[in-house]
C-alpha positions as CSV (number, residue, x, y, z in Angstrom):
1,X,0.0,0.0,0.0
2,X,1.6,3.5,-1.0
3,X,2.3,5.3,2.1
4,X,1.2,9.1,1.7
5,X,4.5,10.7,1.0
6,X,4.5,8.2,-2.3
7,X,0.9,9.1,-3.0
8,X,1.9,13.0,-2.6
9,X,4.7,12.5,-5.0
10,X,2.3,10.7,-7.1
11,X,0.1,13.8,-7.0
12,X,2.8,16.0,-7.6
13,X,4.1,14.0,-10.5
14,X,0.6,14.6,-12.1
15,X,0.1,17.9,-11.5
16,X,2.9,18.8,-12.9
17,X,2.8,16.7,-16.2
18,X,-1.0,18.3,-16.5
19,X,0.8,21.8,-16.1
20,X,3.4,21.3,-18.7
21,X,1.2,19.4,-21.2
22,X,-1.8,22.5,-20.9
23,X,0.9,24.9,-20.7
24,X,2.7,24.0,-24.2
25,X,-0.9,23.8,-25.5
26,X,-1.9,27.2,-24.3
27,X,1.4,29.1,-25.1
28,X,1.3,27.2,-28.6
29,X,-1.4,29.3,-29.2
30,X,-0.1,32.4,-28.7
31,X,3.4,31.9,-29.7
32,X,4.7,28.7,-30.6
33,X,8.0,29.2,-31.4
34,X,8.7,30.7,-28.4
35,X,7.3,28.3,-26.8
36,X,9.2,24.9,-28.5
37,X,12.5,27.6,-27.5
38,X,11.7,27.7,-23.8
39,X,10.7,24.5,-23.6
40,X,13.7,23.1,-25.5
41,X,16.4,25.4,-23.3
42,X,15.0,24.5,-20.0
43,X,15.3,20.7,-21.1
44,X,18.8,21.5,-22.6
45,X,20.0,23.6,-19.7
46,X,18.9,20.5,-17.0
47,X,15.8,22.5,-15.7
48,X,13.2,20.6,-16.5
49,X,13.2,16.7,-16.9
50,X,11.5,16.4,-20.4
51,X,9.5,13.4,-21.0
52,X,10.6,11.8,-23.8
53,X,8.0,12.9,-25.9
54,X,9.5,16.4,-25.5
55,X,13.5,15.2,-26.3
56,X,13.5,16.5,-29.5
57,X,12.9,19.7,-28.5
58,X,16.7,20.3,-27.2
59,X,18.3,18.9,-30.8
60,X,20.1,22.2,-31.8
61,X,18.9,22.2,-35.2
62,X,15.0,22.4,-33.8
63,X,16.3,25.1,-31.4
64,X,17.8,26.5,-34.5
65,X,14.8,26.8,-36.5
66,X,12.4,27.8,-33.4
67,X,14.8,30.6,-33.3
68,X,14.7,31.8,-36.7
69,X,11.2,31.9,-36.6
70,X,11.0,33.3,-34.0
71,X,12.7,36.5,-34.5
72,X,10.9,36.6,-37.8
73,X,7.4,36.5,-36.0
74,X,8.7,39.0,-33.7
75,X,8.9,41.6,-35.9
76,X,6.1,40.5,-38.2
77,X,4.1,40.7,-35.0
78,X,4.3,44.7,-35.0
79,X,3.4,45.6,-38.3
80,X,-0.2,46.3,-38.1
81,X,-2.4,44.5,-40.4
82,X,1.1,41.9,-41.1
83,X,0.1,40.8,-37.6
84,X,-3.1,39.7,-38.6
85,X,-1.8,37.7,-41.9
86,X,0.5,36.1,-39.9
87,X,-2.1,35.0,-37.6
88,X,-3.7,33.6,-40.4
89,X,-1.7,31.8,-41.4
90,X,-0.5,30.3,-38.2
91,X,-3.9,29.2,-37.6
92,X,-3.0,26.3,-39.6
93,X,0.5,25.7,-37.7
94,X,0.3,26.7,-34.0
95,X,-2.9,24.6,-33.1
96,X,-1.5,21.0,-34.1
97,X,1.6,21.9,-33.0
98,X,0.1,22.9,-29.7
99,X,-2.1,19.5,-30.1
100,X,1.6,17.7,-30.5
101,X,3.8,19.4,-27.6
102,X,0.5,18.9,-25.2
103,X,0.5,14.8,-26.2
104,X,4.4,14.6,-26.0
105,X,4.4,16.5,-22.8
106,X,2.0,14.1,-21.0
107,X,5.0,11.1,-21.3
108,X,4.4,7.5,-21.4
109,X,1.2,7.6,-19.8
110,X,-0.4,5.1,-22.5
111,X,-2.2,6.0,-26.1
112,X,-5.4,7.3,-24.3
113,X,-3.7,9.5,-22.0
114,X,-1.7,11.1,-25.4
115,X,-5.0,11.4,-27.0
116,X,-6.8,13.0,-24.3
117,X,-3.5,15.5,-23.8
118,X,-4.1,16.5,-27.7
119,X,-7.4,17.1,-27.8
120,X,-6.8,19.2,-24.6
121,X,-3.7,20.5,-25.8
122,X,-5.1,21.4,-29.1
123,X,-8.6,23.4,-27.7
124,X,-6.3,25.3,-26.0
125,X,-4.1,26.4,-28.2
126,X,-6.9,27.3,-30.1
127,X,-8.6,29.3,-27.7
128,X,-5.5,31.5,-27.2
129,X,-5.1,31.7,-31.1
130,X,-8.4,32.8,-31.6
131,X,-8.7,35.6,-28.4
132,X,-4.6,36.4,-29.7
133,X,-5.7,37.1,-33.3
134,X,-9.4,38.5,-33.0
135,X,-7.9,41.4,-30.6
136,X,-5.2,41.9,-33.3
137,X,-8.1,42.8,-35.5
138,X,-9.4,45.2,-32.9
139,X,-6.1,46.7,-32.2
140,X,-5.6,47.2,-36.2
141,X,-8.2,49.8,-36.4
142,X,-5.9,51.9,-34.5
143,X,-3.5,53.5,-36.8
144,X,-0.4,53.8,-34.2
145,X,1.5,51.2,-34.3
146,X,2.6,51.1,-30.5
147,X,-0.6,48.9,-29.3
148,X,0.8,46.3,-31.9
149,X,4.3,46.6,-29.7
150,X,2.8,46.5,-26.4
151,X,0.3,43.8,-27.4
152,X,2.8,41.5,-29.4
153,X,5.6,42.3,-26.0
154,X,2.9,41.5,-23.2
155,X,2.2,38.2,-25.3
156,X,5.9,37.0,-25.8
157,X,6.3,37.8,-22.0
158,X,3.5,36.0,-21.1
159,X,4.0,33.2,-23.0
160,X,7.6,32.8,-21.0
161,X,6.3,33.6,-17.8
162,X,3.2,31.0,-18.1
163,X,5.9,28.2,-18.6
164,X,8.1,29.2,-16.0
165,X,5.3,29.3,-13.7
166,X,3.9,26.0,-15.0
167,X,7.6,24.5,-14.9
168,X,8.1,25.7,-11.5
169,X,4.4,26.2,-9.7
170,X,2.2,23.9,-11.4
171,X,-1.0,24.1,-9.7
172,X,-0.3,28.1,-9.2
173,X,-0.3,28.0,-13.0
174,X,-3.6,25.5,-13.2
175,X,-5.2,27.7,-11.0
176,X,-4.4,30.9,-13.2
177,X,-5.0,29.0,-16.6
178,X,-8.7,28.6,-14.9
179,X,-9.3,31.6,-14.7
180,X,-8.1,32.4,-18.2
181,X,-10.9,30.0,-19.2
182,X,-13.4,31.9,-17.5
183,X,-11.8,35.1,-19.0
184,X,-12.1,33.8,-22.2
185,X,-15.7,32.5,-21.6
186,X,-16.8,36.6,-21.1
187,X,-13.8,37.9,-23.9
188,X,-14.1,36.0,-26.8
189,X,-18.0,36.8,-27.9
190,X,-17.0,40.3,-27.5
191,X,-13.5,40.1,-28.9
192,X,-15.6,38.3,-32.2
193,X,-18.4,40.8,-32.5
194,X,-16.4,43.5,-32.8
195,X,-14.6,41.7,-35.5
196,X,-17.7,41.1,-37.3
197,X,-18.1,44.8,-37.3
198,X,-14.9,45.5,-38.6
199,X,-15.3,43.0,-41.3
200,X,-18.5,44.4,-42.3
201,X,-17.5,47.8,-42.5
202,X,-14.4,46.5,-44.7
203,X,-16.5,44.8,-47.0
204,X,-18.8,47.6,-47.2
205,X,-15.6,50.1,-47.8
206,X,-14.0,47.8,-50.8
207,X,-17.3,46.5,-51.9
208,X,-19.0,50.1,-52.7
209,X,-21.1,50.2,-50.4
210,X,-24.2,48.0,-49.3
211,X,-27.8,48.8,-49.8
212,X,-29.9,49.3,-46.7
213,X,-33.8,48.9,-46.1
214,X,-35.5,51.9,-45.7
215,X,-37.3,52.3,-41.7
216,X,-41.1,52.1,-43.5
217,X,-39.8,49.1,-45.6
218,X,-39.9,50.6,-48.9
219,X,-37.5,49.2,-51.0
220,X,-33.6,49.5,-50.8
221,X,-32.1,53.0,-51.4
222,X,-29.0,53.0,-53.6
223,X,-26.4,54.8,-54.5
224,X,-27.4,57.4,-57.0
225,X,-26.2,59.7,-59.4
């Protein structure tokens, strides 16, 4: 019968494989380059034990490329309206790989375990994609560019900071990714309505203008000449 230092441990154990494995799938989501590079340093540099779904992470070449692409999607990430191609794009890119860091980071916990860690993982990552790049959209109606820097600094730092936490306070980060959740729960039909707004007035700005039914219901006014 474990004695209840072993079933502490055992506790521990799993609290902090959950906080790693929702913690890659969050910050995936926001920035996954940083995130393989953090991850991948702290295994390389001996301060985390990576499971060994996570070893390839700390071959230099993967560090290499994380890096690259990195400081590429640094400075994309402050060009308004480049910041929200970019997001785009990496719709497509930081959502499985969240998916794939969140499986890897859960160990060799058996296939369903992995499964269950992706498809955790992978909601994640897209939850913090989709908050990340519909207040992008927001921000780009501003036409100063420093909003872009703060926003794309305060992500990059929160990104590190979450893993830290979650490398070195698991169920402090748990607690706090919680209450993202919740955050997100009020945010994102906000954050998406007022990007339906903006797309709307876009498409009425490039598509010359929309008709609109008169208040007695007559029929649609035009433009006119």
């Amino acid at each position: 019968m474990a004695t209840a230092i072993e079933r502490g441990n055992i506790v521990d154990d799993l609290t902090q494989t959950l906080a790693l494995s929702m913690g890659a799938g969050w910050a995936s989501g926001l920035n996954v380059y940083a995130t393989i590079l953090v991850i991948g340093v702290l295994g390389l540099t001996g301060t985390l034990d990576l499971p060994p779904g996570l070893d390839i992470l700390m071959d230099p070449l993967v560090l290499l490329a994380a890096g690259v692409m990195y400081v590429v999607e640094f400075f994309a990430d402050k060009v308004p309206g480049v910041d929200t191609a970019w997001d785009s794009l990496h719709t497509f890119i930081r959502i499985p790989v969240g998916a794939m860091l969140a499986a890897g980071a859960a160990g060799d916990l058996g296939p369903g375990t992995d499964l269950a860690a992706a498809i955790l993982g992978g909601s994640l990552a897209a939850a913090s994609h989709a908050a990340k790049s519909g207040t992008r959209v927001l921000i780009n109606t501003s036409p100063e560019p420093f909003t872009n820097w703060a926003a794309s600094v305060t992500e990059d730092v929160g990104v590190i900071g979450g893993l830290l936490i979650a490398v070195n306070h698991p169920a402090v980060f748990l607690g706090l990714l919680a209450v993202f959740l919740l955050l997100l729960v009020w945010l994102l039909p906000k954050v998406w309505g007022g990007v339906k707004r903006v797309f709307r007035f876009l498409l009425r700005l490039f598509g010359g203008g929309q008709d609109v039914p008169t208040e007695g219901g007559g029929p649609p006014t035009g433009n006119t000449r």
